[in-house]
C-alpha positions, -999 to +999 in steps of 0.1 A: -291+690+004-279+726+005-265+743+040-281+777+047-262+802+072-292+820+092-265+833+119-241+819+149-266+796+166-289+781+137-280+761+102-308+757+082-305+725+062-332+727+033-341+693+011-339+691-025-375+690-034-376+724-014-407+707+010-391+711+043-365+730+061-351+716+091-334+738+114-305+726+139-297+746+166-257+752+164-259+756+201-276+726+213-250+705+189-220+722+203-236+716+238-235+683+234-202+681+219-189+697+251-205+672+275-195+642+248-157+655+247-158+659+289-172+622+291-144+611+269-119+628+289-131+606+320-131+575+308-098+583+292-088+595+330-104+564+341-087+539+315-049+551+328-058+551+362-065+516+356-039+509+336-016+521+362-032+498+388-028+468+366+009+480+364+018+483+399+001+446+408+021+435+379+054+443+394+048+438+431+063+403+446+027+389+446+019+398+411+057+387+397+052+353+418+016+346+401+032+356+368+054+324+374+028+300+385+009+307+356+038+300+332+045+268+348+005+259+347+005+261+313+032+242+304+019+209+329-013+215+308+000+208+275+018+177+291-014+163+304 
């Protein structure tokens, strides 16, 4: 495949056997990049916001006390 320049917004990418060209439009691509890159940005928002919520029950009284019950759950399982 050879890459053709045909200006800012278009790459022409031509085939071999020289039957077909296929244009891309540059702008279009780097549209969608944008909105990809903005949508990643969320979720990556999103994740530490959860992260941080998982945090603060973790280290609350409720969340420390649970911690323990669970520990001593386990072990009475293996014994039964």
């Amino acid at each position: 495949m050879a890459l053709q320049s045909l200006g800012d917004r278009d790459i022409a990418i031509v085939k071999n056997t020289g039957e077909k060209e296929v244009r891309v439009h540059l702008q279009k691509a780097l549209s969608e990049l944008e909105i990809s890159q903005l949508q990643i940005q969320q979720l990556m928002l999103e994740l530490e916001r959860a992260k941080n919520t998982i945090d603060v029950m973790g280290n609350d009284l409720f969340g420390k006390v649970r911690s323990q019950w669970l520990k001593i759950k386990k072990m009475f399982a293996r014994t039964a």
